[in-house]
N, C-alpha and C positions, 0 to 999 in steps of 0.2 A: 419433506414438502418442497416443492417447485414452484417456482413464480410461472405466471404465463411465457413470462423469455425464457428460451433455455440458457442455464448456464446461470440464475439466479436460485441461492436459496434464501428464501428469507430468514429461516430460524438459523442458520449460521451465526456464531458470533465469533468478534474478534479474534486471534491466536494471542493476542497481546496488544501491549502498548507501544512497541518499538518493531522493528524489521527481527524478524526470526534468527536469519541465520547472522546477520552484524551483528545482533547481541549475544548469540553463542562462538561468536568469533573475537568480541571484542573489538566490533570495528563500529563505523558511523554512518550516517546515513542524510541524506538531504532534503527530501518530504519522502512521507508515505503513502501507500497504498495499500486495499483490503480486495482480497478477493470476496466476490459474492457468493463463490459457490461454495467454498469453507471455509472461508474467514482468516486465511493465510493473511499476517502480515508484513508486506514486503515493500523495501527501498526503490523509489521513483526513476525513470532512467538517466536522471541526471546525475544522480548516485555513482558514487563510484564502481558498486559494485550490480546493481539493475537488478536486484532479485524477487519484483513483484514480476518483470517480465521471464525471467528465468522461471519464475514459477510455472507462469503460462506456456512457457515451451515443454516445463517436464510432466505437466497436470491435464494438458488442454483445457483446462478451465479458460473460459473465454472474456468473463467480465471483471472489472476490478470499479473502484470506488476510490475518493479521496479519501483518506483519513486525517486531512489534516483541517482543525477548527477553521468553519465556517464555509468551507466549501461541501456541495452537493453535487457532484457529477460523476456520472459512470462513463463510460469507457470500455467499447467492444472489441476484442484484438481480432475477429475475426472480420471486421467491417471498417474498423479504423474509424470510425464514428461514435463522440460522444453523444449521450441522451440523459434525460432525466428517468431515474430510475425509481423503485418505489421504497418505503417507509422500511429500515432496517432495526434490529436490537443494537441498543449502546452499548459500549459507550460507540459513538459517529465519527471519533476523533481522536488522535494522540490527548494528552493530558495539557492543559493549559502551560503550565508550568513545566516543562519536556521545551528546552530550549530547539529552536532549527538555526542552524543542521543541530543533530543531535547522537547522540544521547550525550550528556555534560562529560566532561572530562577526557571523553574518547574522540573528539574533532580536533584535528591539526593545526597549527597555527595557517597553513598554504593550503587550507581547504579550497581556495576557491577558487583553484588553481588547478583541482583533482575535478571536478565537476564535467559529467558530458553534457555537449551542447543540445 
């Protein structure tokens, strides 16, 4: 199923609670992001490692979402324009308790120091 925008599905859900490939790697992440069109979840570009935008380079999936509590905005990589987008499946968000940066134990002490601007 398709939303009116391309590059939205709505029935997508989450791949998880954390960045994909950071947590088969064992590494960290700074905020996340969700793709819309299959619910990839991937680390923010501030991130050391950008793998919500990586995704988008190797998916062309176009749209992503915040996943991090309390924020609602989408984000078009093909327009470079955010917009309100519409009503997705939960969970909307990493877990309350999912420290940022995150995930526990795997962030550096000089994390904030690895961050792109």
């Amino acid at each position: 199923m398709k939303s009116e925008r391309d590059g939205i599905n709505p029935a997508a859900r989450p791949s998880g609670t954390g960045c994909v490939e950071c947590s088969a790697a064992g590494g960290w992440w700074f905020h996340l992001r969700r793709c819309v069109e299959c619910g990839h979840i991937g680390c923010c570009d501030a991130s050391p490692n950008q793998h919500a935008s990586k995704h988008n380079a190797a998916t062309g999936h176009p749209i992503i979402t915040s996943f991090e509590p309390g924020e609602r905005w989408f984000y078009d990589y093909r327009t470079g324009e955010a917009f309100a987008g519409p009503k997705l499946p939960g969970p909307l968000s990493r877990p309350l308790d999912q420290p940022v940066p995150g995930p526990a134990g795997a962030v550096p002490p000089d994390w904030q120091t690895l961050l792109h601007d």
